[in-house]
N, C-alpha and C positions, 0 to 999 in steps of 0.2 A: 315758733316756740321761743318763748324768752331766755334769758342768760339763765334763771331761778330757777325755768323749768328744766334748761338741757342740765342744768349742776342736782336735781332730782331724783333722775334716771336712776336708773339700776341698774349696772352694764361692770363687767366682772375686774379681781384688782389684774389680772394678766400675767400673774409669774408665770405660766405657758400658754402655748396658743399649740392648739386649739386646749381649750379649759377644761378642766379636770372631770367636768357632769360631762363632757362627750366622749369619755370614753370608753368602749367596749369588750365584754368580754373574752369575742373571737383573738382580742390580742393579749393572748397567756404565756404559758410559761417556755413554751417550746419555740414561739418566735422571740422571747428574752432571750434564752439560751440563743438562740441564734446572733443575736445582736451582740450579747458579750462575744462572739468566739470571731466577731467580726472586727473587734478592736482592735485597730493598730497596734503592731508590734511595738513595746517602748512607749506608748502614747501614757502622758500624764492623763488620770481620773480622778475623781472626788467621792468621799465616801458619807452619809448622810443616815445616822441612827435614830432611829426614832422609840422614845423611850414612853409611852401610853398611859402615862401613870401620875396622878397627886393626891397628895394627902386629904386636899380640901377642894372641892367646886367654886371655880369664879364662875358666876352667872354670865360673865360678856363672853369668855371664852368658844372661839371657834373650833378649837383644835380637837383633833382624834386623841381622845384621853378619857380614863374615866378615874373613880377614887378609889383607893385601898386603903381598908382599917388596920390592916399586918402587912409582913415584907414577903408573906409564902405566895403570894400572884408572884410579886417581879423578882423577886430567883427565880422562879420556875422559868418565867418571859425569857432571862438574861439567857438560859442555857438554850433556848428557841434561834438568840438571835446570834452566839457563838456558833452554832451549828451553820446558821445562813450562810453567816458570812465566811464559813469553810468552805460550803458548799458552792459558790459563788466564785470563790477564791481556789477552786480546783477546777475550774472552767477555763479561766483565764490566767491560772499558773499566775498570782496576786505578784512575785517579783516583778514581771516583768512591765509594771505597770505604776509607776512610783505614785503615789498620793500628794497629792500637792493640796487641796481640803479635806478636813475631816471635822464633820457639825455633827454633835450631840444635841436632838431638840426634844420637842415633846408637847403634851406634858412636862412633866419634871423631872430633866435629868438630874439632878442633884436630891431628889429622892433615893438612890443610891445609896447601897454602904458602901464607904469610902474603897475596903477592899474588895469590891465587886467592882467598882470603877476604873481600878488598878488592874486588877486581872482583862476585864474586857481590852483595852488598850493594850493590855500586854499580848493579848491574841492579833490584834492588830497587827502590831508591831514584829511580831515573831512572823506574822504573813505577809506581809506585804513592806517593799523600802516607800520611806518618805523622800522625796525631793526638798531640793535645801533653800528654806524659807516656806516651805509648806504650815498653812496658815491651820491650828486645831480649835476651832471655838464650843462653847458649850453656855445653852442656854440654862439660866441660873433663877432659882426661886429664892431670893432674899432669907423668907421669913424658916426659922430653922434652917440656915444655911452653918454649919457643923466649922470648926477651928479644923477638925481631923477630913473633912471633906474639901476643905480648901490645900490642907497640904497633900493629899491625894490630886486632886487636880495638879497644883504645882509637879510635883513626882513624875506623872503622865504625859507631861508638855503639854499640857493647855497654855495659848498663847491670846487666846482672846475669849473674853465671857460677856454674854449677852444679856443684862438684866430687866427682869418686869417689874414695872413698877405704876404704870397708869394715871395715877393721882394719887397728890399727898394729901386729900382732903379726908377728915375723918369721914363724913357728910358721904361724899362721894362712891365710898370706898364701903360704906356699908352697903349701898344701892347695888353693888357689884360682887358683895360679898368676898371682897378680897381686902382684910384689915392688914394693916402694910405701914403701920412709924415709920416716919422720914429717920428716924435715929437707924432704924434697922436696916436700910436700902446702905444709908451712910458709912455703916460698920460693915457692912460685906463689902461695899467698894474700897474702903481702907486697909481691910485684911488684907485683899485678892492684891490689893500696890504690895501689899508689904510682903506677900508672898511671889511680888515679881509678877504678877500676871497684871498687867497694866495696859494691854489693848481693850476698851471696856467699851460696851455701848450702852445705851439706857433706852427701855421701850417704855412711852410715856402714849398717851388714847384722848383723842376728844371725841364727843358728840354720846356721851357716858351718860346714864340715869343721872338727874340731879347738877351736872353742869354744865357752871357756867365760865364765861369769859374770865372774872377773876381768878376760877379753880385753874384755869387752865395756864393763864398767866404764875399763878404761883408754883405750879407744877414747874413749868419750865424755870422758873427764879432757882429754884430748888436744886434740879436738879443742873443746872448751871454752875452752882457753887462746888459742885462736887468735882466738873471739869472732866467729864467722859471726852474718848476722842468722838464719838458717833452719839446720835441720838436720830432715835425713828419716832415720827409723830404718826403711828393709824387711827383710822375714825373707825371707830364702834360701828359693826356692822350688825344689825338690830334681824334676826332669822330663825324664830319661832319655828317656824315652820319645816328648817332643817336641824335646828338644835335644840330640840326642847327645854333645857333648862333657859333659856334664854326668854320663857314666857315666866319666869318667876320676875324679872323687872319690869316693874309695871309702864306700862307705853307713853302714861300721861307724863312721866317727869323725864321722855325723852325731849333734847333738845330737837327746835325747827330744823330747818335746814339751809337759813340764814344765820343760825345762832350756831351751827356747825358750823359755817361758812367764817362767821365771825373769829370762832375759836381756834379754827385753820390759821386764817389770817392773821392770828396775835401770835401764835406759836410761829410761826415761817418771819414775821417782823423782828422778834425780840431776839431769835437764835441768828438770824442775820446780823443784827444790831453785834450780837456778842460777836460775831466775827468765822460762825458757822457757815461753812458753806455749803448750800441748797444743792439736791441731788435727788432727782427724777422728780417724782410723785412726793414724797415724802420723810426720804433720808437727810441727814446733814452731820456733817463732815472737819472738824476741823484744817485749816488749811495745812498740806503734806502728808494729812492721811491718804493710802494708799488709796481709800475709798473714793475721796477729793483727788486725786491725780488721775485715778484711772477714769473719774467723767469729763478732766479736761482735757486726756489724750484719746478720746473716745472708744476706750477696753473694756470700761462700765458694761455689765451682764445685766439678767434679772435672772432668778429661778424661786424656786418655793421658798427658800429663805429672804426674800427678799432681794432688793440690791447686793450685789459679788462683785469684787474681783475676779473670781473665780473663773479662769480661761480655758479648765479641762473641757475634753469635748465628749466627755460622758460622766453622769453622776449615777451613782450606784446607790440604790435605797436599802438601806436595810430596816428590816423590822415590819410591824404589820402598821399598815395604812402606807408606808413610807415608798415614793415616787420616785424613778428615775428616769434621768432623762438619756439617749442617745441622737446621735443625731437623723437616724432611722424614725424615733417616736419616741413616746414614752410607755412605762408600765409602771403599773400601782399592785404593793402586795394588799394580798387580802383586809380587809380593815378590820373585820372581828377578831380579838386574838385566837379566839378557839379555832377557828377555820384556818387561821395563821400556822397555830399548833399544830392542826390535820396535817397540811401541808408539810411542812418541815422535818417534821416527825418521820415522814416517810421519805425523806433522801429529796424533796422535790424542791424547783425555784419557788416562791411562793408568789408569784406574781397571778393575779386575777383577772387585770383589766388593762387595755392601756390602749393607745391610736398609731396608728403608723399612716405617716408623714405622708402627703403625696407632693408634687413640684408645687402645686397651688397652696398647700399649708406652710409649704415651707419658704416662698419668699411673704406670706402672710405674716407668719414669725416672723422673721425680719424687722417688715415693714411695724411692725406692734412693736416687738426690741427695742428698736432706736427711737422709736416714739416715749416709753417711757423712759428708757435710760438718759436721751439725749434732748427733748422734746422735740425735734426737728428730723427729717426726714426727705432723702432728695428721693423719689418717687420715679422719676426717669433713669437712676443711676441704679437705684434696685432692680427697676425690670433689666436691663441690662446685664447686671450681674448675675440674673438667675434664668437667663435666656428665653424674658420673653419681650414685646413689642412694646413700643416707648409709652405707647399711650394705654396701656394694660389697667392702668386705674382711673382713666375717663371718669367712671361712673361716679367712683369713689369723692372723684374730684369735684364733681358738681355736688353730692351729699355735703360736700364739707364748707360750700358756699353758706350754707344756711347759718356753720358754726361760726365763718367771718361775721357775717354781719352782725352778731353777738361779742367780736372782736376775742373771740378765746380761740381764733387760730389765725394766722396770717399765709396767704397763700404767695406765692411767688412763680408760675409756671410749673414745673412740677414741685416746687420746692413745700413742705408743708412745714409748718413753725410754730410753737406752742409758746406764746408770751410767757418770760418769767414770771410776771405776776397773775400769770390766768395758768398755772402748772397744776390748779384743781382739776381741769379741766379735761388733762392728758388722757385719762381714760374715757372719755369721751370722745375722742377724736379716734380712739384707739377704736372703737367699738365700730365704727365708721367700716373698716378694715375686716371686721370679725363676721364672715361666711356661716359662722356655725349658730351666730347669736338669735334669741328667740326675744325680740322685745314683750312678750305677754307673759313671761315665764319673771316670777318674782323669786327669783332664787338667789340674784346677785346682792349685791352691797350699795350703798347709794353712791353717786359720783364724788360728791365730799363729804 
């Protein structure tokens, strides 16, 4: 199989292992409750809101969200998810467990009135202590982004905001039904400085309806002038078949997967060039960002939100679809709100589905972690650490021959290594690893 065909593949992006479609009912709400009341005493945790809700449909959009014409769905949602997080939070007696993250995502959190935003954090807060420098980010929809919702953020100690923005192509941006002025991306990042919230990232996409290499080049010009500390470049992951709006762009003006390849490779050159520094799969980093420190002392995480700092050893999902992790498994609450609602409503965890860990998933995790955070992997020192026999990924090893000869992995003994310049790659190598993967199964995302 050539380089074209393994960078092809469909094989998943890995914020956990094992991946999200393997998990099972049998694991609900009375083995969560189990796992909260098993957390260390004192142990720092992360808390993770998931807010279901935008104004308007982006066709690329992946995420568990749907649209509201009025604000009576999300009050109604908000008091669903104040209740969880009480409920949650009388398990585990929330003081004694300080918060060191707390991520607002969605959908659109900033669909919010500014005093529902307030209040929610203020239940937060009145529940549970922060630990000091605990990081609060919140992902941010530019377009109708409110002067009185930015000072509410401020108010709340949001410490870092996470902006979408895709392409500044007009062209582009119709294709995806997400119209989006560079003036307006511009003016929320200037506020959000002037309102002191200055930790900023920008979520920019290639392999989008309609472009191309230039689009994607101008994107990054763009949003380079703005001088975010972080920018994440995702490729459009094209999935009809699990998101139905996503058959509204039409397939012919999707780019090859050369021309993805291409537009990879212009974004990761020119963000370098500026002085960005490269981070896993697809993050980059200004040099001193925490982000860029913690992958060069190897602390660098992954979870659902991507690339973390994030070193609690449990994250707490709130809200419906929203995943947490412990170190036992994970659980996902219900994803339809209604079903969400049933739950909650009646005093219960809302958790549906989730996997519990066994010794083989769990130095598998690992071994996939540091593959994409680090792109390299000593393969002997893991089995090792998770007590099992040196040569435990033999098999693995010879699999991975086939990606040397393609020169997108470099082997050393057990050592396995993912060339900077072949980091499209990472998940590929990753999949190598993954027990659970179905290659006939077209569910995942392309490799680049």
């Amino acid at each position: 199989m050539s380089r074209a065909d393994l960078l092809a593949l469909r094989v998943p992006r890995y914020t956990s292992y094992p991946t999200a479609p393997h998990f099972q009912s049998s694991v609900g709400a009375e083995i969560y409750e189990r796992w909260l009341r098993q957390l260390p005493p004192g142990s720092p945790l992360s808390i993770y809101v998931h807010i279901p809700f935008c104004d308007t449909l982006c066709w690329f959009c992946g995420c568990h969200t749907r649209v509201v014409n009025g604000y009576s769905p999300v009050a109604s949602y908000l008091e669903l998810v104040r209740s969880e997080l009480a409920t949650v939070a009388a398990i585990i007696t929330g003081r004694d467990h300080p918060i060191a993250h707390l991520h607002f995502g969605g959908g659109s959190p900033t669909i919010l009135e500014p005093r529902d935003f307030i209040a929610i954090t203020a239940d937060i807060r009145d529940t549970y202590s922060f630990a000091g420098g605990a990081e609060f980010a919140v992902e941010i929809d530019p377009r109708g982004l409110s002067d009185a919702m930015i000072g509410s953020l401020a108010k709340a100690g949001v410490n870092r905001a996470s902006i979408g923005v895709q392409d500044v192509d007009a062209k582009v941006q119709r294709a995806i039904n997400r119209i989006q002025p560079f003036e307006t991306t511009k003016s929320a990042i200037e506020k959000l400085r002037a309102a002191e919230i200055c930790n900023l990232n920008v979520d920019i996409m290639y392999g989008l309806p309609r472009q191309t290499v230039r689009h994607v080049k101008e994107t990054v010009d763009a949003m380079l002038s703005l001088k975010p500390n972080r920018l994440a470049v995702f490729g459009y992951a094209h999935v009809p078949h699990m998101k139905r709006h996503m058959a509204l762009i039409d397939e012919k003006d999707l780019p090859t997967t050369a021309e993805r390849l291409a537009q990879y490779d212009l974004a990761l050159s020119a963000l370098v060039k500026a002085g960005y520094v490269p981070i896993g799969l697809d993050h980059f980093a200004l040099r001193g960002d925490p982000l860029a420190v913690a992958a060069s002392n190897g602390t660098l995480r992954r979870n659902f939100q991507g690339y973390t700092t994030d070193t609690a050893g449990a994250l707490i999902g709130i809200g419906a679809s929203a995943i947490g992790s412990f170190p036992q498994g994970y659980v996902q609450n219900e994803t339809a709100v209604p079903l969400y609602r049933e739950r909650v409503r009646t005093g219960k965890l809302a958790s549906a589905r989730g996997i519990e860990l066994d010794k083989e998933d769990t130095i598998r995790h690992a071994v996939i972690e540091r593959l994409m955070c680090s792109l390299e992997v000593d393969l002997s020192e893991m089995a090792k650490r998770f007590g099992f026999v040196a040569n435990h990924f033999a098999d693995e090893l010879v699999e991975l021959e086939r990606l040397a000869q393609e020169r997108l992995v470099e082997i050393d003994g057990w050592k396995v290594v993912v060339p900077g310049s072949e980091r499209a790659a990472v998940r590929v190598v990753c999949a190598v690893f993954d027990t659970y993967l179905d290659p006939s199964a077209a569910r995942h995302a392309l490799a680049v």
